[in-house]
C-alpha positions in Angstrom: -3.0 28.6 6.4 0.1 26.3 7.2 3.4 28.0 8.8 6.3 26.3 8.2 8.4 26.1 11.4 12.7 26.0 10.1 13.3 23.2 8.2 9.9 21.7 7.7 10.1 22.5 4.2 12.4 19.9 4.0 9.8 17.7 5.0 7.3 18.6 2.6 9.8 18.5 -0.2 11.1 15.3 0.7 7.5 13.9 1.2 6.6 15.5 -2.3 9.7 13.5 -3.7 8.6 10.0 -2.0 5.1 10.8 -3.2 5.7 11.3 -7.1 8.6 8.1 -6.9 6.0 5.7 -5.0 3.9 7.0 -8.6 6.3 6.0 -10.8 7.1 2.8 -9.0 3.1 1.9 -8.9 2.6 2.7 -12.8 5.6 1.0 -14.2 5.4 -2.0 -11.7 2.0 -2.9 -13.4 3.6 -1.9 -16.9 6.1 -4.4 -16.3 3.5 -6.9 -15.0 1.4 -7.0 -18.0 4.2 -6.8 -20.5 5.1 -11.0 -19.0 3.5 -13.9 -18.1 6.1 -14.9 -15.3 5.8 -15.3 -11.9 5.2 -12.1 -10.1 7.5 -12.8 -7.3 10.5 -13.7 -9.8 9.7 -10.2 -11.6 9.5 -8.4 -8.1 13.1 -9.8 -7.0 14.3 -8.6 -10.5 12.8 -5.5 -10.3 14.1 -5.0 -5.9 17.7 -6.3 -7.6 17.8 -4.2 -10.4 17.1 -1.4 -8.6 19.1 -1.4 -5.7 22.3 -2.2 -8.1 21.5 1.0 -10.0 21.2 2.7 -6.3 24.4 1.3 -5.3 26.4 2.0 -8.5 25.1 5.5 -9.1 24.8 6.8 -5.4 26.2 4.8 -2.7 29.2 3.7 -4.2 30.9 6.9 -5.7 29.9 8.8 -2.7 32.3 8.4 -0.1 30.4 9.9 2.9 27.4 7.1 2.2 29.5 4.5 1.0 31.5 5.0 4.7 28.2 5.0 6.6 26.7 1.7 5.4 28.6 -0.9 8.3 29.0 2.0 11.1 25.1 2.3 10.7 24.5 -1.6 10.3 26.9 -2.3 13.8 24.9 0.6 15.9 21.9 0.0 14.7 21.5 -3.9 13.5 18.5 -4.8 15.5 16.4 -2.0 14.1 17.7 -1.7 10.2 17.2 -6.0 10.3 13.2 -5.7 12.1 12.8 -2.6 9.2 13.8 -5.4 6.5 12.1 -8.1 7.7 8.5 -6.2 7.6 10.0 -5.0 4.3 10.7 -8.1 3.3 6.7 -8.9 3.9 5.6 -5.6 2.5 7.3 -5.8 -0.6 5.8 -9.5 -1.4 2.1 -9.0 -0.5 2.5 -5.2 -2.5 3.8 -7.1 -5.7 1.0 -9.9 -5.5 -1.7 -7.5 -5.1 -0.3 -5.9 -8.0 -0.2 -9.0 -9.7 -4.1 -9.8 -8.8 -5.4 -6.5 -9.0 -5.3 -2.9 -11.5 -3.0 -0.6 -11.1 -5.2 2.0 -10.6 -7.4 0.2 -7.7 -4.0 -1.1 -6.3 -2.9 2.8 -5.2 -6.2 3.6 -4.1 -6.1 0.5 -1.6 -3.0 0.8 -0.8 -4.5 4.2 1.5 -5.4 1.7 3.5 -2.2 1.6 5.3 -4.0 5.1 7.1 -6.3 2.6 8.6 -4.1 1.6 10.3 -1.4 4.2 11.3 -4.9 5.6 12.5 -5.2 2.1 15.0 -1.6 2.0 15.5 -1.4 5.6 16.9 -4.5 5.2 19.1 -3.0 2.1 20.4 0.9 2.8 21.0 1.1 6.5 20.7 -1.5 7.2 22.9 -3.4 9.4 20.1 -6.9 10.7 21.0 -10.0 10.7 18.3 -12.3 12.8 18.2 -15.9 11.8 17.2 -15.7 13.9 14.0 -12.5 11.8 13.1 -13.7 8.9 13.8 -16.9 9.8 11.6 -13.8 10.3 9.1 -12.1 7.0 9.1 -15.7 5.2 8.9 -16.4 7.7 5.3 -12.9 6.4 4.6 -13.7 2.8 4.8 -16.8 2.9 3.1 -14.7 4.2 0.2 -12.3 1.3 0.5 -15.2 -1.2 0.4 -16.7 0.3 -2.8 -13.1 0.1 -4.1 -12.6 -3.5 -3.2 -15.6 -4.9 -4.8 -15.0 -3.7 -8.0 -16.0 -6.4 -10.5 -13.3 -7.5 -13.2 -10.3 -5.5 -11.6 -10.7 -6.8 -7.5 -10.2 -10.3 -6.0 -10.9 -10.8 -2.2 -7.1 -12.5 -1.7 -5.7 -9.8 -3.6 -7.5 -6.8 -1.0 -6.4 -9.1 1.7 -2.6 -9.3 0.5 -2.7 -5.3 0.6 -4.2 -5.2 3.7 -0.9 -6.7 5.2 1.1 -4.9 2.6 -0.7 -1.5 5.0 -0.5 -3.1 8.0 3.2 -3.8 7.7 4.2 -0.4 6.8 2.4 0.8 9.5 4.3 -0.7 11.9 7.2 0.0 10.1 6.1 4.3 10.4 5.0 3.2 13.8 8.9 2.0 15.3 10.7 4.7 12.9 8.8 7.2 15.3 9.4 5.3 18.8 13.0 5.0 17.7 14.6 7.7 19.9 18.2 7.1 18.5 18.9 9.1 15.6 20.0 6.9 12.0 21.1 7.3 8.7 18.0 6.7 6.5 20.1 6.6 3.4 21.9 3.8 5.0 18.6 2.3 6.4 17.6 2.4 2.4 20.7 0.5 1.1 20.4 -2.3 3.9 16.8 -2.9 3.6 16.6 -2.6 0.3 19.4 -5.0 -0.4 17.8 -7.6 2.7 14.7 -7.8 0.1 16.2 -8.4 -2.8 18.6 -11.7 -1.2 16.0 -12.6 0.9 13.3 -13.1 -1.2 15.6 -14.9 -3.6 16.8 -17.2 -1.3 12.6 -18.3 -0.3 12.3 -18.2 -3.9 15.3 -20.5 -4.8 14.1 -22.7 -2.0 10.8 -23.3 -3.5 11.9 -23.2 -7.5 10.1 -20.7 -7.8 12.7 -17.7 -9.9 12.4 -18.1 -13.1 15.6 -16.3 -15.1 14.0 -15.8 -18.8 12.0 -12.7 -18.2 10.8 -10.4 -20.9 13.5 -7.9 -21.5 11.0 -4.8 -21.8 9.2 -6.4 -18.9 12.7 -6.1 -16.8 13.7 -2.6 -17.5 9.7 -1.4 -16.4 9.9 -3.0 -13.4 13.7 -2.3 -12.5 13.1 1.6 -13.3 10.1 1.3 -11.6 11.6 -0.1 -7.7 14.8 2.1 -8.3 12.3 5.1 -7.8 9.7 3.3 -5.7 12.4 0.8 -3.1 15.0 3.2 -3.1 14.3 6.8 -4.1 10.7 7.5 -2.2 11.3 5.2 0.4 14.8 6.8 1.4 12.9 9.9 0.7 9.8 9.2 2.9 11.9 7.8 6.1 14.0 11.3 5.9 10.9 12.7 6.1 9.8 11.6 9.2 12.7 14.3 10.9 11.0 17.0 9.4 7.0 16.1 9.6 4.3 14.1 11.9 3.4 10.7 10.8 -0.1 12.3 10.0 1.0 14.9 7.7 3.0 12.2 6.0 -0.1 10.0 5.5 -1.9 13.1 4.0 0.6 14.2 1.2 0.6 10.2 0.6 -2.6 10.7 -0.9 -1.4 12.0 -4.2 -0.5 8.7 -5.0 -3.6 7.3 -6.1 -4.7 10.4 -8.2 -1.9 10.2 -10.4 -1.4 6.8 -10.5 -5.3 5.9 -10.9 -5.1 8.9 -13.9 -1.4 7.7 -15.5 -3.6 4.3 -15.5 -5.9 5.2 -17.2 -4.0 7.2 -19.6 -0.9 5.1 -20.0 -2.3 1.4 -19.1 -5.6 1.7 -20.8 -7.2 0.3 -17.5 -11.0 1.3 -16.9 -12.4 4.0 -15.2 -15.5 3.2 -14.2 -18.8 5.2 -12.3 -17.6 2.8 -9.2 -13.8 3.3 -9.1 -14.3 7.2 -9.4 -17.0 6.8 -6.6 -15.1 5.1 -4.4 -12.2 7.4 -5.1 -13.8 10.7 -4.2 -15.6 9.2 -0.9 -12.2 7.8 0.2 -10.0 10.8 -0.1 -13.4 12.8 1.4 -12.8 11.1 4.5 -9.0 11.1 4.5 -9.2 14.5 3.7 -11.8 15.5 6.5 -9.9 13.2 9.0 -6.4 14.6 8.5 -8.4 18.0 8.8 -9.8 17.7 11.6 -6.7 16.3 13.1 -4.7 19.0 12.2 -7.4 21.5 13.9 -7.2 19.9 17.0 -3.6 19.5 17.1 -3.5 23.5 16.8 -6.5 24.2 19.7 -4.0 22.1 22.2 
């Protein structure tokens, strides 16, 4: 039975909120995807641009207690908010191209990957201690993630690989939220991430000729509804979290993800659901499950 010490509700609700926008992001991400044929980096910067505009007009702007926040919060805390953007900056690409390269469906279930490595992470720079029944855990886990990844028709090998950095990268990001000691703004953290993507990536893409400007307009407004809920709404959402809840608990409510987005998939996208995928599924959140269990266990008998 879990007893919710003051304000950790918060947390749960906040991580409840990240988890259903990082849904909506997934779903209408792919929508968008497979309603154009253009590159999937030009839709991703119109999606990250279209979405933090709509942030910035309809939160940041008219509120003057976050509009006054944004450059005090960039000067104290520069070196951190521009590290945060440049991971962002490399999560965000390798998330849209294994997007591009892979169903929507499979895409949230590998994307519980990024566990895998909060798990290695926390071992390695927390100082976190494993027990064998956790361990047993992870290794169920990855057996899950394999079955998922060589699902024929719907998995490519450089699209697993792309989400594997897409994990990593987020990891590290959970990883120096919870070493920073000095507290920040994470709505302001949002907006200057956020906005570091969208310039960024359009200035690599620029470089290379890559953005293409004669998108799909259906195509545009999935994808820009989709990032103003997944960039801006569950990730401001999720690092406010991180006040209120361990990493771990985080990771575990996370795993909502993939059952609504591989069943809004199926339901809305048409994509298969195959013997295989629902296979992999169930062993995967098994051993997530039985890990984050037997975690929480432990963390109660010390």
């Amino acid at each position: 039975m879990i007893h919710l010490v003051p304000h950790q509700w918060r947390g749960y609700a906040l991580a409840t909120l990240a988890m259903l926008s990082f849904s909506i992001g997934a779903l209408f991400t792919k929508l968008g995807l497979n309603l154009t044929n253009a590159d999937f980096y030009s839709l991703a910067i119109w999606g990250w641009g279209i979405g933090m505009v709509v942030a910035s007009l309809v939160f940041y702007l008219p509120l003057k207690n976050q509009r006054q926040s944004l450059l005090p919060a960039l000067k104290k805390h520069r070196n951190f908010f521009g590290i945060i953007s440049i991971l962002t900056v490399i999560n965000g690409g390798t998330w849209f191209f294994g997007m591009s390269q892979i169903s929507g469906g499979v895409v949230a279930l590998l994307d519980q990957n990024v566990i895998i490595w909060s798990f290695l992470l926390g071992a390695l720079f927390l100082g976190e201690r494993f027990s064998w029944r956790q361990l047993s855990a992870i290794a169920i886990t990855i057996t899950g993630l394999a079955i998922v990844s060589s699902l024929k028709g719907e998995v490519n090998p450089i699209g697993v690989l792309s989400l594997l950095v897409c994990g990593l990268s987020i990891s590290v990001q959970s990883l120096l939220i919870k070493k920073y000691k000095t507290p920040f703004n994470a709505l302001a953290l949002a907006f200057w991430r956020g906005w570091a993507m969208v310039l960024v990536s359009l200035a690599i893409s620029l470089a290379l000729g890559l953005f293409e400007t004669s998108i799909e307009l259906s195509a545009l407004i999935a994808v820009g509804f989709a990032q103003f809920f997944g960039l801006f709404v569950g990730r401001a959402s999720y690092i406010k979290a991180h006040e209120f809840l361990p990493m771990s608990h985080l990771s575990f409510l996370m795993l909502g993800v993939p059952i609504i987005v591989l069943l809004s998939s199926f339901i809305v996208l048409d994509e298969p659901f195959s013997l295989q995928k629902i296979i992999g599924a169930l062993i995967m959140l098994i051993g997530l499950c039985w890990f984050f269990t037997r975690r929480a266990k432990r963390a109660q008998q010390n």
